[in-house]
C-alpha positions as a LaTeX table, in Angstrom:
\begin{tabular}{lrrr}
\hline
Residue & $x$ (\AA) & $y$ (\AA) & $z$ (\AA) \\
\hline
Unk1 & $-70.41$ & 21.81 & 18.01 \\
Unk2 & $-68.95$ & 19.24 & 20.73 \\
Unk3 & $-65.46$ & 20.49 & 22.75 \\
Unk4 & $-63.33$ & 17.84 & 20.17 \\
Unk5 & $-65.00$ & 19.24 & 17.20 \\
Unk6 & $-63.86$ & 22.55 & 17.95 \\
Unk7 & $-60.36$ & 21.05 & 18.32 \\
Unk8 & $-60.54$ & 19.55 & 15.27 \\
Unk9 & $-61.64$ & 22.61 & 13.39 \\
Unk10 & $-58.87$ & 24.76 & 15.12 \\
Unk11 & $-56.47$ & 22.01 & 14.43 \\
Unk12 & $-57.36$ & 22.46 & 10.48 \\
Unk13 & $-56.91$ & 26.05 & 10.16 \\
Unk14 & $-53.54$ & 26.22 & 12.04 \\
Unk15 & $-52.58$ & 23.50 & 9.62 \\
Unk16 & $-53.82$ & 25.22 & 6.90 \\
Unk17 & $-52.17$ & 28.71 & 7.94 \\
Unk18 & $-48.64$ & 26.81 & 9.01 \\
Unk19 & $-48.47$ & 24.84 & 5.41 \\
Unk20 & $-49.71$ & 28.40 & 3.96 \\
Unk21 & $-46.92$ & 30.38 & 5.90 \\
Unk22 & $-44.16$ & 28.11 & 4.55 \\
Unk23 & $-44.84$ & 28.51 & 0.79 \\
Unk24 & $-45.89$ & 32.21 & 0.71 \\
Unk25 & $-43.87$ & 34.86 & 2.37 \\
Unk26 & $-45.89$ & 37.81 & 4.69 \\
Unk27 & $-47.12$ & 40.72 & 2.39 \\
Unk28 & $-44.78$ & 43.26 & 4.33 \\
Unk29 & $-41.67$ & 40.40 & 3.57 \\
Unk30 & $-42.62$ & 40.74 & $-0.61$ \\
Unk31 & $-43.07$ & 44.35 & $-0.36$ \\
Unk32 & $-39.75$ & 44.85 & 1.11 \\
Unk33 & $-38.12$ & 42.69 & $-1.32$ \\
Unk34 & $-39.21$ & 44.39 & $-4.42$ \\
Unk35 & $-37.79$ & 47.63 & $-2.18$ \\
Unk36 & $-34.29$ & 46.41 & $-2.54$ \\
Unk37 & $-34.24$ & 44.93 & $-5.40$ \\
Unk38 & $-34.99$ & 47.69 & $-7.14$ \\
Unk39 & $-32.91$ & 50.12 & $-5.40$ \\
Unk40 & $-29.95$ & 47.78 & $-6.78$ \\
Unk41 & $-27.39$ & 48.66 & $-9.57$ \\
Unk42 & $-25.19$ & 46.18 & $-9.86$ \\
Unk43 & $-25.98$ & 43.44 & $-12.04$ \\
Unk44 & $-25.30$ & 40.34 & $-9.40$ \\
Unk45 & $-27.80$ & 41.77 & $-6.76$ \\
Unk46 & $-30.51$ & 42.69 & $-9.31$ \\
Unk47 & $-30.44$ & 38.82 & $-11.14$ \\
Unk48 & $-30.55$ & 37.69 & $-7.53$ \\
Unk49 & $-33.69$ & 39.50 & $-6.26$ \\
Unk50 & $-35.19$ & 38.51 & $-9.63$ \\
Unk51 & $-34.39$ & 34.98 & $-8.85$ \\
Unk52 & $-35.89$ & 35.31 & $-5.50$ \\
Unk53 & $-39.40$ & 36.39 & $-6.80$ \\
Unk54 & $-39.15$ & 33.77 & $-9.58$ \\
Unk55 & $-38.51$ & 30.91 & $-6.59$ \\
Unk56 & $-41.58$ & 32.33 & $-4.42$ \\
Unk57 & $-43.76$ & 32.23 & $-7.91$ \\
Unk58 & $-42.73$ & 28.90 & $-8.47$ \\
Unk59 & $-43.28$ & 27.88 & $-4.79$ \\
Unk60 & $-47.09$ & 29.05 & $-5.50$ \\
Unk61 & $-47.31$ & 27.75 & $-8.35$ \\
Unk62 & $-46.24$ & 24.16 & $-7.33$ \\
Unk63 & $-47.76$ & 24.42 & $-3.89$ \\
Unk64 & $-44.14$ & 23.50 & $-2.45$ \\
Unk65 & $-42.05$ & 25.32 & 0.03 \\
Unk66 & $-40.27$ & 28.60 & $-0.38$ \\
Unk67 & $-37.45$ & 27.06 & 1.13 \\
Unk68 & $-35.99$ & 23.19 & 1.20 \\
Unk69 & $-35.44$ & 24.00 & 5.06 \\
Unk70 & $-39.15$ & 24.73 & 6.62 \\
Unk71 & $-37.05$ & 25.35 & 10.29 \\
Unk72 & $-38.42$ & 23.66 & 13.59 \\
Unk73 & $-41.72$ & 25.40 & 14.07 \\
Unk74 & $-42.14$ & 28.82 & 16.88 \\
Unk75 & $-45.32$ & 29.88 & 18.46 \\
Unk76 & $-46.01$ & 32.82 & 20.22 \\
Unk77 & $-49.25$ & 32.47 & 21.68 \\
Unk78 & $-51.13$ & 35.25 & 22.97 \\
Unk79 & $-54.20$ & 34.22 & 24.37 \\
Unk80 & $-57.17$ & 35.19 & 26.83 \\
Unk81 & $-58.05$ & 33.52 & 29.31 \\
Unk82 & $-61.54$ & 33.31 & 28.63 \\
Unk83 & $-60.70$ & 31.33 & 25.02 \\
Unk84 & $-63.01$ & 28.53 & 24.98 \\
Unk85 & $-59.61$ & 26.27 & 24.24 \\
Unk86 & $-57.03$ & 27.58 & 26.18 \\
Unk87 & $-56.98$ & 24.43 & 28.05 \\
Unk88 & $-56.16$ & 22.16 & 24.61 \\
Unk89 & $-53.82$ & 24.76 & 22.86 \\
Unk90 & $-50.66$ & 23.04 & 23.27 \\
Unk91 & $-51.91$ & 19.60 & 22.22 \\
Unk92 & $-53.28$ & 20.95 & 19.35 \\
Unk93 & $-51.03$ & 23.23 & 17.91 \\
Unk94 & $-48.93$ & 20.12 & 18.03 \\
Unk95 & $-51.23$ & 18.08 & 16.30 \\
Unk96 & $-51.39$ & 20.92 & 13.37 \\
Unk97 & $-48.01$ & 20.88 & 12.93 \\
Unk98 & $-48.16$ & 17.09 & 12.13 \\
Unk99 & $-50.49$ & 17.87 & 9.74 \\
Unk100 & $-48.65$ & 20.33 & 8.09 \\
Unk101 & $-45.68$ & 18.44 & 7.76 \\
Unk102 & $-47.06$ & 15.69 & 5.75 \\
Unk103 & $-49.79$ & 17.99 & 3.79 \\
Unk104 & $-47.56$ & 21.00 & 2.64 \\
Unk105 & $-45.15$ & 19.10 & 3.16 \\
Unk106 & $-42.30$ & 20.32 & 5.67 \\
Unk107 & $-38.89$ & 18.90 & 5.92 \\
Unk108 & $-38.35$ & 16.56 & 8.75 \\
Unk109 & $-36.66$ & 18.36 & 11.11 \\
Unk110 & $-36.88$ & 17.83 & 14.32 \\
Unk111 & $-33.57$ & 16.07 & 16.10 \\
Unk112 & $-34.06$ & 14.50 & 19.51 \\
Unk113 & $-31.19$ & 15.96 & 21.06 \\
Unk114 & $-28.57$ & 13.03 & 22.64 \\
Unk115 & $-30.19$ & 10.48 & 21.45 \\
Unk116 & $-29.85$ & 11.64 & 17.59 \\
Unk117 & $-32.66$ & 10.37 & 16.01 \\
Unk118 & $-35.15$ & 12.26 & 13.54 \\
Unk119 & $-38.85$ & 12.18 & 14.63 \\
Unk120 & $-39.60$ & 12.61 & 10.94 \\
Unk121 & $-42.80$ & 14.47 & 12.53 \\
Unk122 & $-41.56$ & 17.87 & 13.30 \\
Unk123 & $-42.66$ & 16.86 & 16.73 \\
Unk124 & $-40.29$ & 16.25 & 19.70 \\
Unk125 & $-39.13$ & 17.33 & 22.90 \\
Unk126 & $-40.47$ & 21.13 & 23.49 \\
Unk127 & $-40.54$ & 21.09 & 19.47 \\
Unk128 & $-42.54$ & 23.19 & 18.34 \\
Unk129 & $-41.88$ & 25.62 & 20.79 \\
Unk130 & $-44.34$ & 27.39 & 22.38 \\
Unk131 & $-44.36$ & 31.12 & 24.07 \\
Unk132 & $-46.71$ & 32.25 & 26.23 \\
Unk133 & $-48.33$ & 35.52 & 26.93 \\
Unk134 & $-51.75$ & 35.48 & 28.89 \\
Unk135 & $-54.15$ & 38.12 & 28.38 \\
Unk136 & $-56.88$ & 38.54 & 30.85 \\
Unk137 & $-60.26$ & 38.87 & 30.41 \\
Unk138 & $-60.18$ & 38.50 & 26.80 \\
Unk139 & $-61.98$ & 35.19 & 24.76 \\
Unk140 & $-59.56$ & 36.14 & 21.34 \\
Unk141 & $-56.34$ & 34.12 & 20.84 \\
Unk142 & $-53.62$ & 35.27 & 18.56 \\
Unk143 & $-50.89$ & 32.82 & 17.49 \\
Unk144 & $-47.37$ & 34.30 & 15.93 \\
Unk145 & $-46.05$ & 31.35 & 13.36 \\
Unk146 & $-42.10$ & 31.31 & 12.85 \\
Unk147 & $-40.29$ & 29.01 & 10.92 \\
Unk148 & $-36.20$ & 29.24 & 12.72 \\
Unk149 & $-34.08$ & 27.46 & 9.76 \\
Unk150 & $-30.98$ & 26.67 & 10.57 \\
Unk151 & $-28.80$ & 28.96 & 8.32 \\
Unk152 & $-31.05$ & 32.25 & 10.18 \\
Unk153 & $-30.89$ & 30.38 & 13.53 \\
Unk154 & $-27.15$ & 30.05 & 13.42 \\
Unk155 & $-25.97$ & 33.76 & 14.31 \\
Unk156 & $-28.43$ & 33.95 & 17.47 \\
Unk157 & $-26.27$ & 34.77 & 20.19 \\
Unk158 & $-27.30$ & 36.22 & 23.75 \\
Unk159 & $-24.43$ & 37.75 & 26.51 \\
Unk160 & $-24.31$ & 40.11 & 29.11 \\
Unk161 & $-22.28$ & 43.19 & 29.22 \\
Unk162 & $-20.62$ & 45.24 & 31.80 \\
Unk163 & $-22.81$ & 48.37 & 32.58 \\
Unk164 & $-20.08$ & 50.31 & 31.76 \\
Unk165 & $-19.73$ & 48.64 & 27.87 \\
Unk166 & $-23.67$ & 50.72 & 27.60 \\
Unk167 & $-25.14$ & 51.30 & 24.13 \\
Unk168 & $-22.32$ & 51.08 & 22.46 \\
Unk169 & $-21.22$ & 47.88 & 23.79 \\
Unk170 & $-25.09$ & 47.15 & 22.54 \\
Unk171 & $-23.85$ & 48.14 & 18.55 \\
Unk172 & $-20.55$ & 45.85 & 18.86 \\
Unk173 & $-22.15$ & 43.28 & 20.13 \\
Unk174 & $-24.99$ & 43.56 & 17.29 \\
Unk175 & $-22.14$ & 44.28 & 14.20 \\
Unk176 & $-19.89$ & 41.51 & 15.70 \\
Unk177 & $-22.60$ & 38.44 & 15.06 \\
Unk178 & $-23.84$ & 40.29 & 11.68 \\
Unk179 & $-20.24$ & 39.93 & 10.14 \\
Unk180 & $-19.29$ & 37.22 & 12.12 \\
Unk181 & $-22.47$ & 35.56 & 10.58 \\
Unk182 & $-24.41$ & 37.43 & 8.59 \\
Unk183 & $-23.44$ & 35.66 & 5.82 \\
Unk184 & $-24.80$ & 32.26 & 6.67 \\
Unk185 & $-28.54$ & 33.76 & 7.25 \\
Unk186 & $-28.96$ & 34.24 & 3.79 \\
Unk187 & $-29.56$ & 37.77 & 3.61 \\
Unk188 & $-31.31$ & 40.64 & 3.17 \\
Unk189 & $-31.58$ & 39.61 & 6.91 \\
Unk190 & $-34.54$ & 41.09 & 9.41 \\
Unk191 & $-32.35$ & 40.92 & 12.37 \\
Unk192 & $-34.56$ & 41.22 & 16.26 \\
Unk193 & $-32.45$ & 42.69 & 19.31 \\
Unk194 & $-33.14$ & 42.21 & 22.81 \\
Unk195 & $-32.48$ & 44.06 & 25.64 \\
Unk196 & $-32.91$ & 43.29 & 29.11 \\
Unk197 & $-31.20$ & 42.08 & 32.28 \\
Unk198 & $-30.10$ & 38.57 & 31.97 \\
Unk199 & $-29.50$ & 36.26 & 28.51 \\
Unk200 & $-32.70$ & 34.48 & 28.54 \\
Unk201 & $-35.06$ & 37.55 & 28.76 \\
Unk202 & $-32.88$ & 39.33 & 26.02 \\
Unk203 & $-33.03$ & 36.02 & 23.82 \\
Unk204 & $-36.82$ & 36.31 & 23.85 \\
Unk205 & $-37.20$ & 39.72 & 23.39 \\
Unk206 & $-35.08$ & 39.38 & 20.63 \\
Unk207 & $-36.84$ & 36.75 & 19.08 \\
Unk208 & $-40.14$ & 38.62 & 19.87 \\
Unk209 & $-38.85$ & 41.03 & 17.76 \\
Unk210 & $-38.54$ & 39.26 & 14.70 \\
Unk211 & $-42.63$ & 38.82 & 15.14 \\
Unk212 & $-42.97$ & 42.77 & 14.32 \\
Unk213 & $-44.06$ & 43.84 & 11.24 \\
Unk214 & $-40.78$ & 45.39 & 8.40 \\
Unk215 & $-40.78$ & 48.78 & 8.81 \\
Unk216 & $-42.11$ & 49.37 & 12.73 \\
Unk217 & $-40.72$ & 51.41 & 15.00 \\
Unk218 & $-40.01$ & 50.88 & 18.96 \\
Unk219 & $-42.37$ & 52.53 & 20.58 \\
Unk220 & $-39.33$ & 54.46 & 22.78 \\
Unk221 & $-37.94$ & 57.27 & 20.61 \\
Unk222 & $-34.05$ & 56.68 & 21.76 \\
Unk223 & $-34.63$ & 52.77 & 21.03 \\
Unk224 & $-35.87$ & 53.58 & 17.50 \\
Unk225 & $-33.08$ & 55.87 & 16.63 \\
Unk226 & $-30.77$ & 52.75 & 17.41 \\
Unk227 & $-32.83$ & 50.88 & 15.33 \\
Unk228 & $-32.41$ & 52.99 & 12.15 \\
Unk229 & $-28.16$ & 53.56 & 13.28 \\
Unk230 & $-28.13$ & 49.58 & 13.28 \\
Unk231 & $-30.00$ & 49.28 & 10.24 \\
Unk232 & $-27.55$ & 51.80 & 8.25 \\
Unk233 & $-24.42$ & 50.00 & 10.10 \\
Unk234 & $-25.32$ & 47.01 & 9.23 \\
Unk235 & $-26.17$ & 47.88 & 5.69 \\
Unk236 & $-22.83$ & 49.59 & 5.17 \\
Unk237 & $-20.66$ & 46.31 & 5.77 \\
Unk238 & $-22.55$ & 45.41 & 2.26 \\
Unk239 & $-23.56$ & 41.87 & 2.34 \\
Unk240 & $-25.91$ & 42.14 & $-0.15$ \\
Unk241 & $-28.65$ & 39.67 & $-1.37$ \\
Unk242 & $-27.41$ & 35.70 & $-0.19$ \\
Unk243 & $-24.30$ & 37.53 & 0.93 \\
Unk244 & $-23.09$ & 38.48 & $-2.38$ \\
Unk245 & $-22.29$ & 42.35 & $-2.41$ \\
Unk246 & $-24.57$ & 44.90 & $-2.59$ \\
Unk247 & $-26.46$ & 48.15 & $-1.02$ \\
Unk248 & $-28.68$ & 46.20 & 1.59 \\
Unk249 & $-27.91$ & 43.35 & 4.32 \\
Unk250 & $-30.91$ & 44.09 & 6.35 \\
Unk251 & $-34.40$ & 44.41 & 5.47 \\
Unk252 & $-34.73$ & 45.72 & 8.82 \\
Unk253 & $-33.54$ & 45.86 & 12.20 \\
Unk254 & $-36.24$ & 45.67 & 15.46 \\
Unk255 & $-35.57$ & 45.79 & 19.14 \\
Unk256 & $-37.44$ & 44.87 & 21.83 \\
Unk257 & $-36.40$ & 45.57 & 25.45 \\
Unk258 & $-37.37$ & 45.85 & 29.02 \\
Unk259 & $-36.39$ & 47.95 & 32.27 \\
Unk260 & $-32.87$ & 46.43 & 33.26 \\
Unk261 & $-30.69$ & 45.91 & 36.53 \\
Unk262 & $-28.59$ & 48.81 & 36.82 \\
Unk263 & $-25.37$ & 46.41 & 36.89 \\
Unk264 & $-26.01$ & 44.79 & 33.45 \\
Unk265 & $-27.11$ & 45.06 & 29.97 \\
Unk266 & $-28.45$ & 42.04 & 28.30 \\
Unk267 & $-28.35$ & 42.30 & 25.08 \\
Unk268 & $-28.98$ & 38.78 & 22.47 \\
Unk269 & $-29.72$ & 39.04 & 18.26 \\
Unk270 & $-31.66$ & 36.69 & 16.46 \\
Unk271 & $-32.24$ & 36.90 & 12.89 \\
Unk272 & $-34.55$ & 35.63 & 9.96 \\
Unk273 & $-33.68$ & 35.21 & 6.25 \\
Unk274 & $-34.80$ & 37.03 & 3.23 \\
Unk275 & $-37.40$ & 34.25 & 3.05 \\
Unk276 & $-38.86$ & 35.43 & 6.73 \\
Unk277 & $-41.74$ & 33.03 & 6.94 \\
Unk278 & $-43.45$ & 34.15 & 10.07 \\
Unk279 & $-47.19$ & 34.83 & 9.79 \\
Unk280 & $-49.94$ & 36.19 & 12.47 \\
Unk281 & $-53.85$ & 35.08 & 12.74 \\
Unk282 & $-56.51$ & 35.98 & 15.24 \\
Unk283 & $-59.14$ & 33.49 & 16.13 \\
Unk284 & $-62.14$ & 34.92 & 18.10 \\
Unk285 & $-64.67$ & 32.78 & 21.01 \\
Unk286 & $-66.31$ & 31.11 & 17.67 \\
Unk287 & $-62.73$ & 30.27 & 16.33 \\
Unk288 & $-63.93$ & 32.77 & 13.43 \\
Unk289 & $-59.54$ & 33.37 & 12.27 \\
Unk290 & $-58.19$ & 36.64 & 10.70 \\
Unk291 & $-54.90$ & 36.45 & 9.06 \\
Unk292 & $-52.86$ & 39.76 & 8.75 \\
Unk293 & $-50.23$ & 38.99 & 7.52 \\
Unk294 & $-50.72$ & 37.09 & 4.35 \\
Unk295 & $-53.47$ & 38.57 & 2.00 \\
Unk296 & $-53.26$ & 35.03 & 0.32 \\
Unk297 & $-54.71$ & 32.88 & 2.47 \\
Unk298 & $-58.74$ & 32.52 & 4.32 \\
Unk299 & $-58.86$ & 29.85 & 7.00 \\
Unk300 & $-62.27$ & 29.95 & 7.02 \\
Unk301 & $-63.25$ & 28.78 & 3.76 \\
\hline
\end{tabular}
């Protein structure tokens, strides 16, 4: 096959996998929702969990989104730099999200910022946004999809403490946003914590986070135990499914985090919904893909 006919073929499958990614939630997203729900008492929360399976049925059923707001589309791409496309990545994972928008479809939602007008595309200025991580030496690329909505978007919030404020200047910071906002993310939430040195690397680290898979573990032992203390913290304020009482707010809680300057903790929070559409796929040299996140879908058929 010619250089543009491997574009186009690429261009189809990430289509395929973002339109697939907003109308079926990850396997580990569905498995964790059945969790809660039936770990729930109450009436309310039960009769909302149920209603949440019915809606991702229905979104199946009439190949329609999970959600009314599909978010402004995330990459993370992690790719060698021996991929035979490397060089036409950005372009085309563009192009794909075009696609998607009008095939699945998506809600227009990307706003060209001062000048106020809707590219009805999902295209625009840095939109979709696209992370970077080169690998070298290696021909595989792996792309992490992430739908931000705005009601999971709206609690992100990155600072800087004094040294002094240490981990438990970390846990405010964390509870603050969660009942400052927790509410409006439409929980259960998976909610991704950063640390690092400055506001921007926390903010990605945090939103790195949100890539991991429900129920992983930092890899430090002392940074896991804060993830389970934040987890049962934030379950005990009791948000409940869509923020209406109950014994979960979280589905989980993951944090990411570098080495730091002695003088400063940065610490940021970004969360995703109970409908966490994120999804992962692996193309190889021969842009052969591998989904692992969603048994549901095969890009190469």
């Amino acid at each position: 096959m010619t250089r543009e006919e491997n574009v186009k073929l690429m261009t189809d499958k990430v289509a395929k996998f973002v339109a697939h990614i907003a109308k079926k939630l990850p396997d580990d997203v569905v498995a964790k929702l059945e969790e809660l729900g039936s770990q729930e008492d109450a009436a309310l929360p039960k009769v909302l969990y149920e209603t949440m399976t019915k809606n991702q049925t229905l979104a199946v059923e009439l190949d329609r989104p999970s959600c009314q707001d599909t978010g402004v589309l995330q990459f993370w791409v992690k790719c060698g730099t021996r991929f035979p496309l490397i060089d036409d990545l950005e372009a085309l994972l563009k192009e794909a999200v075009v696609q998607a928008t009008f095939a699945a479809p998506l809600r227009h939602n990307s706003v060209e910022t001062f000048d106020e007008y809707n590219t009805k595309r999902n295209v625009g200025k840095g939109t979709p946004t696209i992370f970077w991580d080169i690998v070298p030496n290696s021909d595989k690329c792996e792309l992490y999809a992430y739908m931000a909505g705005g009601g999971c978007t709206l609690p992100g919030k990155a600072m800087v403490l004094m040294p002094g404020a240490g981990y438990e200047g970390v846990t405010d910071f964390v509870l603050d946003q969660m009942t400052s906002y927790g509410l409006n993310a439409c929980p259960p939430l998976l909610v991704g914590v950063g640390v690092a040195t400055s506001v921007e690397t926390a903010a990605l680290l945090s939103k790195k986070a949100l890539m991991r898979p429900i129920g992983s573990h930092n890899e430090n032992a002392n940074a896991a135990k804060m993830e389970k203390l934040l987890e049962d913290g934030i379950n005990a304020i009791g948000l409940g499914p869509q923020g209406m009482g109950g014994k979960f707010s979280v589905m989980g809680v993951n944090i990411e985090n570098t080495a730091r300057h002695p003088s400063t903790i940065g610490v940021a929070v970004n969360v995703g919904c109970w409908s966490h559409r994120r999804g992962h796929v692996i193309f190889d040299s021969d842009l052969n893909a591998t989904v692992d996140t969603h048994s549901t879908v095969d890009l190469n058929q």
